[in-house]
N, CA, C and O of each residue as an XYZ file, in Angstrom:
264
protein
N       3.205      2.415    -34.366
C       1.871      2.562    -33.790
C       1.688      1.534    -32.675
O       2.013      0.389    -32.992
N       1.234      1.713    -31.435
C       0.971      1.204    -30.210
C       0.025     -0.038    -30.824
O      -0.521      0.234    -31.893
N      -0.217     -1.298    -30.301
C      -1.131     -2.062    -30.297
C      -1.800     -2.503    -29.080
O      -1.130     -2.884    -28.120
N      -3.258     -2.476    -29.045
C      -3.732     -2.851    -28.360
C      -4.449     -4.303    -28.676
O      -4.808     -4.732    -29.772
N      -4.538     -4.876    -27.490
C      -5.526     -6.315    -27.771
C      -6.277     -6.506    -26.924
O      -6.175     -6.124    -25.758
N      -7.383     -7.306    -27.545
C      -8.268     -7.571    -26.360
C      -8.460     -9.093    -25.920
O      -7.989     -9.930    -26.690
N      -9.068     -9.519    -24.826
C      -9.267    -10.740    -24.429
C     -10.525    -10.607    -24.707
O     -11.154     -9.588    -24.421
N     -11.245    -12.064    -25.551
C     -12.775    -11.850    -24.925
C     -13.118    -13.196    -25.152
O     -12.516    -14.135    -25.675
N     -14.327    -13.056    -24.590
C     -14.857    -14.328    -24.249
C     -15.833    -14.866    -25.410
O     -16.136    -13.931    -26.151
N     -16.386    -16.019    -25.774
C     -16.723    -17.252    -26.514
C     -17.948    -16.172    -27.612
O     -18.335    -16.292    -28.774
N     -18.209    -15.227    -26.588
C     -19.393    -14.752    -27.900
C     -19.107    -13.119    -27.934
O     -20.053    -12.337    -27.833
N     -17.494    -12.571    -28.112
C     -17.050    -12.120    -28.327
C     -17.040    -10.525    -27.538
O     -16.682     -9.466    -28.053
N     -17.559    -10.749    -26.118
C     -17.815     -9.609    -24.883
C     -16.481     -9.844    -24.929
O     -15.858    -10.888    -25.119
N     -15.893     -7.993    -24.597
C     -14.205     -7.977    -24.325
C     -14.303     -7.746    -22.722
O     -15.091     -6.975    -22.174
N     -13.061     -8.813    -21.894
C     -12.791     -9.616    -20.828
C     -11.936     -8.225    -20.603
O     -12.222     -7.259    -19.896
N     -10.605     -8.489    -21.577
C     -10.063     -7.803    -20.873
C      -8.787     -7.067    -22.441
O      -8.667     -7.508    -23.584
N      -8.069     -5.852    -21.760
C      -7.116     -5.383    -22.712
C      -5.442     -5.675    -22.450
O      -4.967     -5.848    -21.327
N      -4.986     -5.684    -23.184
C      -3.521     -6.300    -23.624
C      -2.853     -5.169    -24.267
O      -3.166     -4.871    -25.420
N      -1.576     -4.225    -23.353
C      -1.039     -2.683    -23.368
C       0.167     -3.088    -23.725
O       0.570     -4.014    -23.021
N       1.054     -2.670    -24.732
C       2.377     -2.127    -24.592
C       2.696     -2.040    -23.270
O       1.887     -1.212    -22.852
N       3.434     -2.412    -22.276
C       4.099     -1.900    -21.413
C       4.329     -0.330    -21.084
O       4.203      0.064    -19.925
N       4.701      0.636    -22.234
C       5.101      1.757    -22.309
C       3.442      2.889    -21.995
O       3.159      3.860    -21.293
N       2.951      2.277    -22.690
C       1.126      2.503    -22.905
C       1.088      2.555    -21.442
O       1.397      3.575    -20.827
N       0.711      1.462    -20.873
C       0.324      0.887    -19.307
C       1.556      1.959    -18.378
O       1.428      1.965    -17.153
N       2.205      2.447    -18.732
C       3.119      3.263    -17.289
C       2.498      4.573    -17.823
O       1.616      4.902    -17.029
N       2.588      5.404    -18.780
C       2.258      6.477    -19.285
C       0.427      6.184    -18.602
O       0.015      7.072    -17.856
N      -0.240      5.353    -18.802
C      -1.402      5.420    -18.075
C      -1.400      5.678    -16.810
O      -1.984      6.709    -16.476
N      -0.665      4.717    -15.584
C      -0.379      5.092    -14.686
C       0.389      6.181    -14.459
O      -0.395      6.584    -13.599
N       1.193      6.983    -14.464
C       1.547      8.172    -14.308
C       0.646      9.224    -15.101
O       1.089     10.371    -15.162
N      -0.400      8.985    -15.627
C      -1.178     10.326    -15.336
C      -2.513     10.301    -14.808
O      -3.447     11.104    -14.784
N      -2.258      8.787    -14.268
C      -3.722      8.972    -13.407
C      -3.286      9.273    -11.780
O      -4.018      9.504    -10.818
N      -1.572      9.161    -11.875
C      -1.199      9.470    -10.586
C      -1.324     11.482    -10.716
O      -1.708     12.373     -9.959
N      -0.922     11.435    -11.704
C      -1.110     13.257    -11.967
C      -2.315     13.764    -11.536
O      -2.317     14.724    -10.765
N      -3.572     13.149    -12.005
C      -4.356     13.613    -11.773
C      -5.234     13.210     -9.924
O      -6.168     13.816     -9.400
N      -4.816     12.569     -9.640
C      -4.981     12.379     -8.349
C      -4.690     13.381     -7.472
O      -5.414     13.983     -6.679
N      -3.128     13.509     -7.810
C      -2.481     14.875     -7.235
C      -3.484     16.285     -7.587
O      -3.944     17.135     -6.824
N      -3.592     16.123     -9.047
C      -4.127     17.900     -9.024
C      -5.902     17.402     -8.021
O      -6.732     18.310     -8.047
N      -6.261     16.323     -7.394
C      -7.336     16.147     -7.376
C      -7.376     16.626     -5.760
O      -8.199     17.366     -5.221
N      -6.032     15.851     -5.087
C      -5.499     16.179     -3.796
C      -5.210     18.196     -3.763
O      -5.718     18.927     -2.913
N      -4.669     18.482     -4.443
C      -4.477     19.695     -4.331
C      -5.794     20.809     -4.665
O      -6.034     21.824     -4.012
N      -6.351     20.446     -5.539
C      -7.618     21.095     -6.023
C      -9.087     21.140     -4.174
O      -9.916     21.892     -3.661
N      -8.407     19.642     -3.949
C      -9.156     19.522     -2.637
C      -8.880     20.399     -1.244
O      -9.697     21.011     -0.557
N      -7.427     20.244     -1.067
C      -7.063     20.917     -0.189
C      -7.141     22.805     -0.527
O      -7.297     23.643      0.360
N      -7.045     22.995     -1.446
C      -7.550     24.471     -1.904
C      -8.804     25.213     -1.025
O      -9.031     26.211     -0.340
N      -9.595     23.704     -1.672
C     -11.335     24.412     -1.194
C     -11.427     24.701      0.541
O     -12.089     25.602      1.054
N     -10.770     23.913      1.112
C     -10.394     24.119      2.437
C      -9.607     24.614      3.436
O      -9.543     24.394      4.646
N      -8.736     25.677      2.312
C      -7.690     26.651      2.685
C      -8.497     27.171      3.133
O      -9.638     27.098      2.676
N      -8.115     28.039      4.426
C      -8.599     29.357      5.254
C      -7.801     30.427      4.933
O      -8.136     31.567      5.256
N      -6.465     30.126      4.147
C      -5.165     31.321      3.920
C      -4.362     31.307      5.510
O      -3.296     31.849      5.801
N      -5.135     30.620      6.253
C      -3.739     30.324      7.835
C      -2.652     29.616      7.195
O      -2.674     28.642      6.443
N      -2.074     30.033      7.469
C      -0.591     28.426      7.173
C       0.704     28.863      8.101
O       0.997     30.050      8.247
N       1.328     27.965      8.614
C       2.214     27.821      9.457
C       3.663     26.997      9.079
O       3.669     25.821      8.717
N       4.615     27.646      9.197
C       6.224     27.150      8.565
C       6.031     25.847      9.087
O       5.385     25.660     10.118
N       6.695     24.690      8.257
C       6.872     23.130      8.369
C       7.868     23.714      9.883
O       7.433     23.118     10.868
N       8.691     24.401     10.151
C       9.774     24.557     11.646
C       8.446     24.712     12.775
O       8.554     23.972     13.753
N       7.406     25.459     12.742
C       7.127     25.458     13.576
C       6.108     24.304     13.822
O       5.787     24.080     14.990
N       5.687     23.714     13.033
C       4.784     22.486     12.859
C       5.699     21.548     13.487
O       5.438     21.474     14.687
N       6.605     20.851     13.170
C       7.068     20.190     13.906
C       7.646     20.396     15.180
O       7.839     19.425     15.912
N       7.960     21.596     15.550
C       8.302     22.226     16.712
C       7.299     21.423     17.882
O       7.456     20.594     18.778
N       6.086     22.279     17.228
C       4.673     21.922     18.135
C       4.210     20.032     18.321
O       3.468     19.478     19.132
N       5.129     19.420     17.048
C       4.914     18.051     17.339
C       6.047     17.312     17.553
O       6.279     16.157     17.197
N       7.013     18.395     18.420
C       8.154     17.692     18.881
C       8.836     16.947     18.273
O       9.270     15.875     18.694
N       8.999     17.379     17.301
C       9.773     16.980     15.817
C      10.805     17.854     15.395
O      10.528     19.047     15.519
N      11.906     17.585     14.935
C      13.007     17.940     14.015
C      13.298     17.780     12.650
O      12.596     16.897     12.156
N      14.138     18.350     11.793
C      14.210     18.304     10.335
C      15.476     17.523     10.246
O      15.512     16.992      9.136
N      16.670     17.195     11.047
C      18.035     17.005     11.444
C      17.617     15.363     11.426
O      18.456     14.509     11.714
């Protein structure tokens, strides 16, 4: 079982928490998850359904894939 701890101060308000290592990455990687579905969920609402091949996008910005 995971342990958590807390820091707290003199009249027992918690300061701060104390993670497993394993805890603390599994946190970060799904708040990076959800960022993403947050980025994608965003860019959705602002699809028009235009979209243009990454070749010709960079074409137009004088860019290569090479």
């Amino acid at each position: 079982m995971e342990q958590v701890q807390y820091i707290s101060d003199v009249e027992g308000k918690k300061l701060a928490v104390i993670l497993p290592i394993e805890k603390y990455r599994k946190i970060l990687n799904d708040l990076e998850e959800l960022e993403d579905l947050r980025l994608y969920d965003e860019a959705k609402a602002v699809d028009d359904g235009e979209g243009i091949l990454l070749t010709n996008y960079l074409e137009k910005r004088n860019m290569n894939l090479e």
